[in-house]
PQR file with spaces between the fields and no chain letter, atoms N, CA, C, O and H, PARSE charges and radii, in Angstrom:
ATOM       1  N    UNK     1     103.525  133.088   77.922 -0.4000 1.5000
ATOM       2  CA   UNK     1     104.544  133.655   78.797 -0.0000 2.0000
ATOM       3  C    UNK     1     104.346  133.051   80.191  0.5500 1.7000
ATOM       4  O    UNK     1     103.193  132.915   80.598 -0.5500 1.4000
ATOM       5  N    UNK     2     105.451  132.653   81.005 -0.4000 1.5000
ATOM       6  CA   UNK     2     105.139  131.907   82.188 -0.0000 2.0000
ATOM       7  C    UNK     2     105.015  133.573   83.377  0.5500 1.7000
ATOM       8  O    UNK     2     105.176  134.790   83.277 -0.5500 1.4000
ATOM       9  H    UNK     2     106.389  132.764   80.674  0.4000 1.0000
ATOM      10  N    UNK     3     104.579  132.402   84.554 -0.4000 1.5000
ATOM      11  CA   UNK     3     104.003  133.815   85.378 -0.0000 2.0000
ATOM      12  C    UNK     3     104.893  134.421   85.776  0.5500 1.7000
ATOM      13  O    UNK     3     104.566  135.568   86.079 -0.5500 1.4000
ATOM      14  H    UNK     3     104.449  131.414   84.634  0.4000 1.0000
ATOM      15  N    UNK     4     106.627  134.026   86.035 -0.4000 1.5000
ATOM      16  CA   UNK     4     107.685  134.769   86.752 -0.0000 2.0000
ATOM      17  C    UNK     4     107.943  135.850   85.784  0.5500 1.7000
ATOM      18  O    UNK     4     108.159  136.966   86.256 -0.5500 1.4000
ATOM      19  H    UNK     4     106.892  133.094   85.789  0.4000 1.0000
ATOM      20  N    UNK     5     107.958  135.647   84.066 -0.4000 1.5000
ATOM      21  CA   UNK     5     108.282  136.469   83.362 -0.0000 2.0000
ATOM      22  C    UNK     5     106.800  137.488   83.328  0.5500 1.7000
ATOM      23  O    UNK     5     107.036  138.682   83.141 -0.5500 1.4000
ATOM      24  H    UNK     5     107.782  134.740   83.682  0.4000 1.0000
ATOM      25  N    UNK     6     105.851  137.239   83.434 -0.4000 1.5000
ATOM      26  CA   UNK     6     104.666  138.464   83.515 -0.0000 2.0000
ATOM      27  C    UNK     6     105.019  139.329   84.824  0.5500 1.7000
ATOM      28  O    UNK     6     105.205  140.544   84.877 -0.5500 1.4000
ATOM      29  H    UNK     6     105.660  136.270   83.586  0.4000 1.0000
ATOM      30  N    UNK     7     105.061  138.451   85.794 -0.4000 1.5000
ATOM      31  CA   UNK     7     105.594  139.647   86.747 -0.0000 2.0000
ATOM      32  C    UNK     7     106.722  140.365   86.801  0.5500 1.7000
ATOM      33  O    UNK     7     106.801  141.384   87.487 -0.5500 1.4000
ATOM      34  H    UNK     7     104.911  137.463   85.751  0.4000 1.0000
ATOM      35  N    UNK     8     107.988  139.766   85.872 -0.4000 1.5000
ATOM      36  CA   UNK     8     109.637  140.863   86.072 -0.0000 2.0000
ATOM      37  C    UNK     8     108.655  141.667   85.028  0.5500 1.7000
ATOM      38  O    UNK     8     108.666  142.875   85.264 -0.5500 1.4000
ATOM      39  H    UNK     8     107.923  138.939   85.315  0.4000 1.0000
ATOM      40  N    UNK     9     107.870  141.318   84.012 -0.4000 1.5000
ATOM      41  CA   UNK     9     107.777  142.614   82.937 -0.0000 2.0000
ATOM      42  C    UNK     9     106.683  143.814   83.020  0.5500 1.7000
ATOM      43  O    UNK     9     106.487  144.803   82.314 -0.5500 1.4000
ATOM      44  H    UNK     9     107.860  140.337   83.820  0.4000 1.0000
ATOM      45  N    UNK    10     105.763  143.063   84.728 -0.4000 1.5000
ATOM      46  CA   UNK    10     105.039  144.073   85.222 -0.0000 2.0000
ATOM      47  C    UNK    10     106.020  145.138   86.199  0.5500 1.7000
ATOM      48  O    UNK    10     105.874  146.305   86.562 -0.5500 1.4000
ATOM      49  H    UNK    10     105.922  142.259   85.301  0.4000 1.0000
ATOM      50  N    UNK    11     106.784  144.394   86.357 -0.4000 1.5000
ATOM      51  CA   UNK    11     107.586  144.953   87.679 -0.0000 2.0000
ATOM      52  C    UNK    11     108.468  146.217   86.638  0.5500 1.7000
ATOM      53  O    UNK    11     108.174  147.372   86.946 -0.5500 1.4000
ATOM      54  H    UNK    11     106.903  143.446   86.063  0.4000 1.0000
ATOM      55  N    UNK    12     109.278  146.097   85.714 -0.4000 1.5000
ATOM      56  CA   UNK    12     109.915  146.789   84.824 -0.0000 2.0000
ATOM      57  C    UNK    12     109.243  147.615   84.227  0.5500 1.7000
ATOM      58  O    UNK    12     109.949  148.618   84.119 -0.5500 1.4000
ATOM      59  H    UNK    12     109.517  145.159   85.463  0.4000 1.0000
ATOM      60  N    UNK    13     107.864  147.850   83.577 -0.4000 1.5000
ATOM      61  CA   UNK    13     107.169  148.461   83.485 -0.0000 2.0000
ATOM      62  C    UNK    13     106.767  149.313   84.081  0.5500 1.7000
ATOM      63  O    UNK    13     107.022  150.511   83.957 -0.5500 1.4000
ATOM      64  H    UNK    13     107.291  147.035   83.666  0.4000 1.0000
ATOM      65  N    UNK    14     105.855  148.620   85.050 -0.4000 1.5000
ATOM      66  CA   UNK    14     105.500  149.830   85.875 -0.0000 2.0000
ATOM      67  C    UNK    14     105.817  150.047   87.185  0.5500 1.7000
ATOM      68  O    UNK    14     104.956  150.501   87.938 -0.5500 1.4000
ATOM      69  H    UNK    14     105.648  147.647   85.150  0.4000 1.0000
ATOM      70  N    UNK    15     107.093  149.755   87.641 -0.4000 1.5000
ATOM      71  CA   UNK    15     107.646  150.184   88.578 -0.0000 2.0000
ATOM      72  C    UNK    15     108.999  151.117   88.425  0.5500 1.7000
ATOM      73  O    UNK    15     109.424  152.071   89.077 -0.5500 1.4000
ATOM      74  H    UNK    15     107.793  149.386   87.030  0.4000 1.0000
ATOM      75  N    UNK    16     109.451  150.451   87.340 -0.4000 1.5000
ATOM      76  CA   UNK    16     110.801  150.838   86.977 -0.0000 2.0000
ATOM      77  C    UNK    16     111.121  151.544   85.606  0.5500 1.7000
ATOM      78  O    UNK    16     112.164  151.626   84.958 -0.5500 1.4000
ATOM      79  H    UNK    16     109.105  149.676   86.811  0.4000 1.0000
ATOM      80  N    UNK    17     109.834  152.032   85.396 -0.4000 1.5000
ATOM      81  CA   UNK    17     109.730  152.782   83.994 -0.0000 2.0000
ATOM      82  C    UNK    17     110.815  152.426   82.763  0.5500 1.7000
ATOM      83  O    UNK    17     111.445  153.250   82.102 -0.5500 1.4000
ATOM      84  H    UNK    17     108.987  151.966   85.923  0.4000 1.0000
ATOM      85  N    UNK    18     110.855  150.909   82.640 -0.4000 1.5000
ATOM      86  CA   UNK    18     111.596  149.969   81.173 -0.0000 2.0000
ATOM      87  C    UNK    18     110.373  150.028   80.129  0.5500 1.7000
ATOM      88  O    UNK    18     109.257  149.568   80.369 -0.5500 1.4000
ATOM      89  H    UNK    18     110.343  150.240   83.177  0.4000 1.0000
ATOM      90  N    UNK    19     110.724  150.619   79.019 -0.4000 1.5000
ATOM      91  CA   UNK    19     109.618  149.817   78.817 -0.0000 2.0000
ATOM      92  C    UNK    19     109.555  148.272   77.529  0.5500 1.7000
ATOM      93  O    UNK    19     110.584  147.860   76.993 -0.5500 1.4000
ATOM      94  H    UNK    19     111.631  150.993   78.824  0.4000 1.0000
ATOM      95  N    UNK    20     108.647  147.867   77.356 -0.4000 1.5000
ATOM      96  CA   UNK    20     108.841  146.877   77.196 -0.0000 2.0000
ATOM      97  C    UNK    20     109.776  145.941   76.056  0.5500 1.7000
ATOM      98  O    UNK    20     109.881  144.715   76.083 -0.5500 1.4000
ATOM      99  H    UNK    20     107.811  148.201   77.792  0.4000 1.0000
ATOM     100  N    UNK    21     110.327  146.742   75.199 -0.4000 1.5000
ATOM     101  CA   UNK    21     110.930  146.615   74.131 -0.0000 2.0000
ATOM     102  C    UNK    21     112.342  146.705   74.824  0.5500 1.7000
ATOM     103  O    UNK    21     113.138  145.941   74.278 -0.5500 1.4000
ATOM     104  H    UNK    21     110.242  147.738   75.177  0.4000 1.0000
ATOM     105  N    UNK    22     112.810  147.326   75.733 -0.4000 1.5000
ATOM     106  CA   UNK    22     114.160  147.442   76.041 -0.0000 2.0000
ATOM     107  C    UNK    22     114.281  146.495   77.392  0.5500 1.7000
ATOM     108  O    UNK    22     115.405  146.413   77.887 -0.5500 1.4000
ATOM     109  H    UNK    22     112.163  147.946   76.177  0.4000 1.0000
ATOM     110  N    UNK    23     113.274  145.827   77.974 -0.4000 1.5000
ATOM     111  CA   UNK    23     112.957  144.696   79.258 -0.0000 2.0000
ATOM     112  C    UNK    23     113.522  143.472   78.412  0.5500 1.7000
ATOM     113  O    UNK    23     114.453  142.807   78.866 -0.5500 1.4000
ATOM     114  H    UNK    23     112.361  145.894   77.572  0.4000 1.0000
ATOM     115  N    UNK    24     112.886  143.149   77.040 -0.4000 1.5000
ATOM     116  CA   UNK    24     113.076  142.172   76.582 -0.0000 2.0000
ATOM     117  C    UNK    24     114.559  141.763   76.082  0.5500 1.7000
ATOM     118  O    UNK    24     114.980  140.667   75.713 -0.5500 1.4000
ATOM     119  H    UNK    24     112.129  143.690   76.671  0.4000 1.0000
ATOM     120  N    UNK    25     115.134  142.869   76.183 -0.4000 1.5000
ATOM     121  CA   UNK    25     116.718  143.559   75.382 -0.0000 2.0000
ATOM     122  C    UNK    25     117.758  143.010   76.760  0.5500 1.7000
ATOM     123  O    UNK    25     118.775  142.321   76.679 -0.5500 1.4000
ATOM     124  H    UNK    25     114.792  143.759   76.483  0.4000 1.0000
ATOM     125  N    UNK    26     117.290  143.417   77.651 -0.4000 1.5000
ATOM     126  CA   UNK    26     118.548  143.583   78.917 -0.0000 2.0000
ATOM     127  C    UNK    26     118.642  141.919   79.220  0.5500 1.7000
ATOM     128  O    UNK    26     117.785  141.035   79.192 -0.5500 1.4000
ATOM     129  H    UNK    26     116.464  143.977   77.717  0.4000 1.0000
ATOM     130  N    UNK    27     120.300  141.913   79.566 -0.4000 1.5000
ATOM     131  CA   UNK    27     120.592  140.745   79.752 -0.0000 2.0000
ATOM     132  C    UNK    27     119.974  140.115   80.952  0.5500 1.7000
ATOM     133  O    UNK    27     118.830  140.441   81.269 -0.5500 1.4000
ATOM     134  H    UNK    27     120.995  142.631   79.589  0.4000 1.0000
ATOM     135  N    UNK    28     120.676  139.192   81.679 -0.4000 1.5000
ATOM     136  CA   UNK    28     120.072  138.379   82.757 -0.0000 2.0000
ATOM     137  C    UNK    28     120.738  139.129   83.996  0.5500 1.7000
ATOM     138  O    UNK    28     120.071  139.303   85.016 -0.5500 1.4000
ATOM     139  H    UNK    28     121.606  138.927   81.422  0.4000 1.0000
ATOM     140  N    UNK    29     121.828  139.494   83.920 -0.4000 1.5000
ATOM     141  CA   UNK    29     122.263  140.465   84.466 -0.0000 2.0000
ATOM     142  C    UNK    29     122.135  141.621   84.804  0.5500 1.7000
ATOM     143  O    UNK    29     122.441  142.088   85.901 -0.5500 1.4000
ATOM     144  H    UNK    29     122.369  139.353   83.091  0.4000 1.0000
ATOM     145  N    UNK    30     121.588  142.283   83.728 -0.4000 1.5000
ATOM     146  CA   UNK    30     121.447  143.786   84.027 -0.0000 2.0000
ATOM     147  C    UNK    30     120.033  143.748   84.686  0.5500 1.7000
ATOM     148  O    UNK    30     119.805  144.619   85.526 -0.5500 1.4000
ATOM     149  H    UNK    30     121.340  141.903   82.837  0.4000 1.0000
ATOM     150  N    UNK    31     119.229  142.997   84.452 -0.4000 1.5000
ATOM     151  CA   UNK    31     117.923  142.952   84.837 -0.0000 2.0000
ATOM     152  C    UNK    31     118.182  142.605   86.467  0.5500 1.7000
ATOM     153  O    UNK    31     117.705  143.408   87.269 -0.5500 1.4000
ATOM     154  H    UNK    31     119.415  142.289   83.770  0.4000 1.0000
ATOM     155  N    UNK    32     118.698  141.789   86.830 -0.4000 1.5000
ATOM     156  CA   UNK    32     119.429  141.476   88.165 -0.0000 2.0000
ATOM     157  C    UNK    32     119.907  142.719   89.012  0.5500 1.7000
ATOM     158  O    UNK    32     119.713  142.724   90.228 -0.5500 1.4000
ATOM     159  H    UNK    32     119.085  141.137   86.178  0.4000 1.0000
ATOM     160  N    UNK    33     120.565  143.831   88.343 -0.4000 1.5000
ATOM     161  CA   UNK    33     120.874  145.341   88.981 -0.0000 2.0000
ATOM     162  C    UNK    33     119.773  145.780   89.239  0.5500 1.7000
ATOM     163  O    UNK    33     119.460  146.021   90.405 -0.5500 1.4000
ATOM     164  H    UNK    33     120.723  143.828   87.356  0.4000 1.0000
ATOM     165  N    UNK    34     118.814  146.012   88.060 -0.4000 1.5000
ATOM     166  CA   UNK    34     117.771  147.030   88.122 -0.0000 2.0000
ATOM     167  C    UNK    34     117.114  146.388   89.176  0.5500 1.7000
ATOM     168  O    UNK    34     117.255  146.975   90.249 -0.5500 1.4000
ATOM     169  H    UNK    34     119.068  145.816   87.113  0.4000 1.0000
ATOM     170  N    UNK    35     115.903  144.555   89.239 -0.4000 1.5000
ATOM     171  CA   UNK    35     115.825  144.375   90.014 -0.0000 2.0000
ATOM     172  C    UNK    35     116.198  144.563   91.403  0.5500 1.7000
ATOM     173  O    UNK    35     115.424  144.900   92.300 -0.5500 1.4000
ATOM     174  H    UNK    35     115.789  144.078   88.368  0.4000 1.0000
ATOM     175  N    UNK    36     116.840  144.439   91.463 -0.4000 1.5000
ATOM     176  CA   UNK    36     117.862  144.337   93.235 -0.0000 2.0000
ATOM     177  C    UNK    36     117.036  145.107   94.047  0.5500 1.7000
ATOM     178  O    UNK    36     116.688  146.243   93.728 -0.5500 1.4000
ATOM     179  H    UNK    36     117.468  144.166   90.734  0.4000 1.0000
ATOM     180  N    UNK    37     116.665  144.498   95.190 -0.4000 1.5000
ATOM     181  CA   UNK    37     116.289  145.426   95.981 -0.0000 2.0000
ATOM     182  C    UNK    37     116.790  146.075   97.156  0.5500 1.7000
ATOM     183  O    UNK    37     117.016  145.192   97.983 -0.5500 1.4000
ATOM     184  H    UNK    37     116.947  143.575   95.450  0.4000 1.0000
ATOM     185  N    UNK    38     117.118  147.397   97.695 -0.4000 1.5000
ATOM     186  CA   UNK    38     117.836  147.988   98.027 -0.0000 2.0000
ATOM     187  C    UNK    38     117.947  147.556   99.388  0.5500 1.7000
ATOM     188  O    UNK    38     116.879  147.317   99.950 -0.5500 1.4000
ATOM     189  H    UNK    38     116.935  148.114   97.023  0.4000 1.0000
ATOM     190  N    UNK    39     118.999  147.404  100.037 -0.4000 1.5000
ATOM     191  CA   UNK    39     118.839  146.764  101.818 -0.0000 2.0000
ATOM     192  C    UNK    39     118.444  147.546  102.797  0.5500 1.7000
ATOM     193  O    UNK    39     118.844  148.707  102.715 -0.5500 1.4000
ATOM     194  H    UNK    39     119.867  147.598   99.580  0.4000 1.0000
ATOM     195  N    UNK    40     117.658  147.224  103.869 -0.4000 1.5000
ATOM     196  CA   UNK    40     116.646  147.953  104.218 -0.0000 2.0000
ATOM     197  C    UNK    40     118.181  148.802  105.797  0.5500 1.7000
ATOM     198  O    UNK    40     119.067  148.105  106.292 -0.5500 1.4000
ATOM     199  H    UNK    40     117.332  146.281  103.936  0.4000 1.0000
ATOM     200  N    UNK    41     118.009  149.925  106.049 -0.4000 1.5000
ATOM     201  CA   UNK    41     118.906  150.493  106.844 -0.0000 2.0000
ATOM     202  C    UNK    41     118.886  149.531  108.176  0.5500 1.7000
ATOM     203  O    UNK    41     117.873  148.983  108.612 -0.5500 1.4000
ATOM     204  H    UNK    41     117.289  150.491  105.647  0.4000 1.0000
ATOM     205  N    UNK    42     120.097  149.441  108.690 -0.4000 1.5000
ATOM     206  CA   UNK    42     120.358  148.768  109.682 -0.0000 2.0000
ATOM     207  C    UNK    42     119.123  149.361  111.216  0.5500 1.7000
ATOM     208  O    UNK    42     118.947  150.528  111.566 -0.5500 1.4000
ATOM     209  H    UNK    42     120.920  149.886  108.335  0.4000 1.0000
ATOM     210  N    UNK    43     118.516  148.184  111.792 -0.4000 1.5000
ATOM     211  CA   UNK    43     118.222  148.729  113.127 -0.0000 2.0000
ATOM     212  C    UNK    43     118.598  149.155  114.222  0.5500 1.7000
ATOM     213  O    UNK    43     118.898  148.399  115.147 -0.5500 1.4000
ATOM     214  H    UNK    43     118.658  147.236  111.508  0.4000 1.0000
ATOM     215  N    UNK    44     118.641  150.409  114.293 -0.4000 1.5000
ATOM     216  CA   UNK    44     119.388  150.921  115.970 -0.0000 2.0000
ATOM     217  C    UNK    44     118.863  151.030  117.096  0.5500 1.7000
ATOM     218  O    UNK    44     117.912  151.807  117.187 -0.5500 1.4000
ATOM     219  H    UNK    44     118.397  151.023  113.542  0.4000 1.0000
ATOM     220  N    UNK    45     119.281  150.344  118.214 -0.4000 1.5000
ATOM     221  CA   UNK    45     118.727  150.535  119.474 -0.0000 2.0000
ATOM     222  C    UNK    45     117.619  151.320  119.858  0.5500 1.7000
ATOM     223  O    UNK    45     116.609  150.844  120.375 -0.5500 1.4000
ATOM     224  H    UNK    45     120.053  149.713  118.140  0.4000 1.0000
ATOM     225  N    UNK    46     117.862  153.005  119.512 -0.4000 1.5000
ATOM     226  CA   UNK    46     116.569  153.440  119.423 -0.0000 2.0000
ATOM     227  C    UNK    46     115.490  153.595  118.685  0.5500 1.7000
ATOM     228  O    UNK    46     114.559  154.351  118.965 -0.5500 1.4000
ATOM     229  H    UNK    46     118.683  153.392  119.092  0.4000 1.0000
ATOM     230  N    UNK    47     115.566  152.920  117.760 -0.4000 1.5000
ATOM     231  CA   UNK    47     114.434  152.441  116.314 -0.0000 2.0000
ATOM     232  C    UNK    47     113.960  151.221  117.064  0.5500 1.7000
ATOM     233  O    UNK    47     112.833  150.756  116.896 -0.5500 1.4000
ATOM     234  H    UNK    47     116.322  152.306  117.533  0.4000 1.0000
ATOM     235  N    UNK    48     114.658  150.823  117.718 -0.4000 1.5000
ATOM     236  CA   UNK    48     114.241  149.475  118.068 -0.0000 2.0000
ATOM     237  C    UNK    48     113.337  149.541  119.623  0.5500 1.7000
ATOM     238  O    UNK    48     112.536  148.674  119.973 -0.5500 1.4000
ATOM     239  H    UNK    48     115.574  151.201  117.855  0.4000 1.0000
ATOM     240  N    UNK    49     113.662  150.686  120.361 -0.4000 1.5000
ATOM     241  CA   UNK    49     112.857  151.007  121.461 -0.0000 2.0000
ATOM     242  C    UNK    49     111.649  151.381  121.110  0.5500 1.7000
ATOM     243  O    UNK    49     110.591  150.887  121.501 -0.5500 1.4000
ATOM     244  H    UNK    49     114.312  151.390  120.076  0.4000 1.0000
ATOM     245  N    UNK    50     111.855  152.587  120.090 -0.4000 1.5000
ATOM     246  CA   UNK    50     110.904  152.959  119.504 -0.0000 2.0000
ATOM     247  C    UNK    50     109.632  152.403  119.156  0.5500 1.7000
ATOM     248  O    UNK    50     108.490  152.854  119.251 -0.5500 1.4000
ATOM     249  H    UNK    50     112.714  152.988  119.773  0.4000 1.0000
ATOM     250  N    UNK    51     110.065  151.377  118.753 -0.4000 1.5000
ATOM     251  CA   UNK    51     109.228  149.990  117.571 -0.0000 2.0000
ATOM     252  C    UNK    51     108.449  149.455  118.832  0.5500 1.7000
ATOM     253  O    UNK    51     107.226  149.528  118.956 -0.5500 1.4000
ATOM     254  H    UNK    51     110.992  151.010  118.675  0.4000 1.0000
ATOM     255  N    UNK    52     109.267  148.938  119.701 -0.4000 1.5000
ATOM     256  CA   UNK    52     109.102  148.047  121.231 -0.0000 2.0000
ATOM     257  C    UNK    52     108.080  149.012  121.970  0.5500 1.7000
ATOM     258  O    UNK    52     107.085  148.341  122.241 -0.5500 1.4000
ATOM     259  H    UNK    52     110.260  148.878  119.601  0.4000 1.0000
ATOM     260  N    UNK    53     107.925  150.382  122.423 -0.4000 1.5000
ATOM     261  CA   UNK    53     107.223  151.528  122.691 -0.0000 2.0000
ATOM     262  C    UNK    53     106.157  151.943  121.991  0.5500 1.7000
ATOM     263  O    UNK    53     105.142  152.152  122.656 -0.5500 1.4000
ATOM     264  H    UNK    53     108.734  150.928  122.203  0.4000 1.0000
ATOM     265  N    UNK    54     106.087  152.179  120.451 -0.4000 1.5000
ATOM     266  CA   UNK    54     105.064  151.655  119.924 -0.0000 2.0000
ATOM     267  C    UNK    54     104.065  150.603  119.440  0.5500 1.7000
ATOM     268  O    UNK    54     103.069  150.909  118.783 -0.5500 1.4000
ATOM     269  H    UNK    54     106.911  152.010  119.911  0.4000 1.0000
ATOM     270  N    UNK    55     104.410  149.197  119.835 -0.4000 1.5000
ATOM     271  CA   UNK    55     103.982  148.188  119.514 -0.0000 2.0000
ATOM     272  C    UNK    55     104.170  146.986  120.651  0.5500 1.7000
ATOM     273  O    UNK    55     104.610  145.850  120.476 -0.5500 1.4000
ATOM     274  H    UNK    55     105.218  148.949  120.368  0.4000 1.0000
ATOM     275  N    UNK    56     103.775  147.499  121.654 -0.4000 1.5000
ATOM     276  CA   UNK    56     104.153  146.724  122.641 -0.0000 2.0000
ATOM     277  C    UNK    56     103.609  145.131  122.468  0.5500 1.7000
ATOM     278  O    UNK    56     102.891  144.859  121.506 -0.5500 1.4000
ATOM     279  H    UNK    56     103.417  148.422  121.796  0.4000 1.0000
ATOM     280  N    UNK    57     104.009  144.042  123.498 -0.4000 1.5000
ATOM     281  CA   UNK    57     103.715  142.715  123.336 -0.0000 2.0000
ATOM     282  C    UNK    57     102.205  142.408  124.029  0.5500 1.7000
ATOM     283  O    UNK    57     101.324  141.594  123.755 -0.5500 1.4000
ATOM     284  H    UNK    57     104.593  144.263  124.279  0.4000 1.0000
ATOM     285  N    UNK    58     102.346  143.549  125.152 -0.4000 1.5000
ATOM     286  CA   UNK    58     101.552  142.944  125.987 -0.0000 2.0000
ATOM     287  C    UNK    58     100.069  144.368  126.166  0.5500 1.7000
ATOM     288  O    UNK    58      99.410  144.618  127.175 -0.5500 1.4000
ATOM     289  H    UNK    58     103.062  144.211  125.375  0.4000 1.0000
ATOM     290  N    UNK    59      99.980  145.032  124.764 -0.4000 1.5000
ATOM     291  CA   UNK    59      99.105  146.276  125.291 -0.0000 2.0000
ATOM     292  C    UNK    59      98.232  146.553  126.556  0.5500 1.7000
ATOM     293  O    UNK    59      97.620  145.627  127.087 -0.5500 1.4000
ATOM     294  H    UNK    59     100.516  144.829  123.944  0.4000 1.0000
ATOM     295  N    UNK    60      98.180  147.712  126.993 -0.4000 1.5000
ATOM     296  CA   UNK    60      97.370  147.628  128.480 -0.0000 2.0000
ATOM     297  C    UNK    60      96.232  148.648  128.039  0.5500 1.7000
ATOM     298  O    UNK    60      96.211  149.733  128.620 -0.5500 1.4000
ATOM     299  H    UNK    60      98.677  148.464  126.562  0.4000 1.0000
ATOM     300  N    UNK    61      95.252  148.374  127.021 -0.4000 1.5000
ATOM     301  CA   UNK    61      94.160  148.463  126.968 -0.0000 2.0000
ATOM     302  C    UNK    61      92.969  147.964  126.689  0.5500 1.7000
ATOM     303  O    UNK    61      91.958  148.645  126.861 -0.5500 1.4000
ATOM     304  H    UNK    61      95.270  147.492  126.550  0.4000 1.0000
């Protein structure tokens, strides 16, 4: 088995509770849904101060 397919069938396994008899079943497609990873929420100004306030560039200690 090559290494991309050990990892979708670790990933389906035990991330995504497939198990392995029905991983091997799903098309190239459907595996493509389940995969997908979800987009991370947009950054807003104050997430972004926030971030900038907690993690400054230049710490002063």
């Amino acid at each position: 088995m090559k290494p991309h397919w050990r990892a979708a069938l670790r990933r389906a396994v035990l991330e995504l509770g497939v198990p392995p008899r029905d991983f091997w079943r799903l098309s190239l497609a459907e595996w493509r849904v389940l995969a997908e990873v979800p987009a991370a929420p947009a950054l807003n100004r104050a997430a972004l101060d926030a971030l900038i306030a907690r993690f400054p560039d230049n710490p002063t200690s």
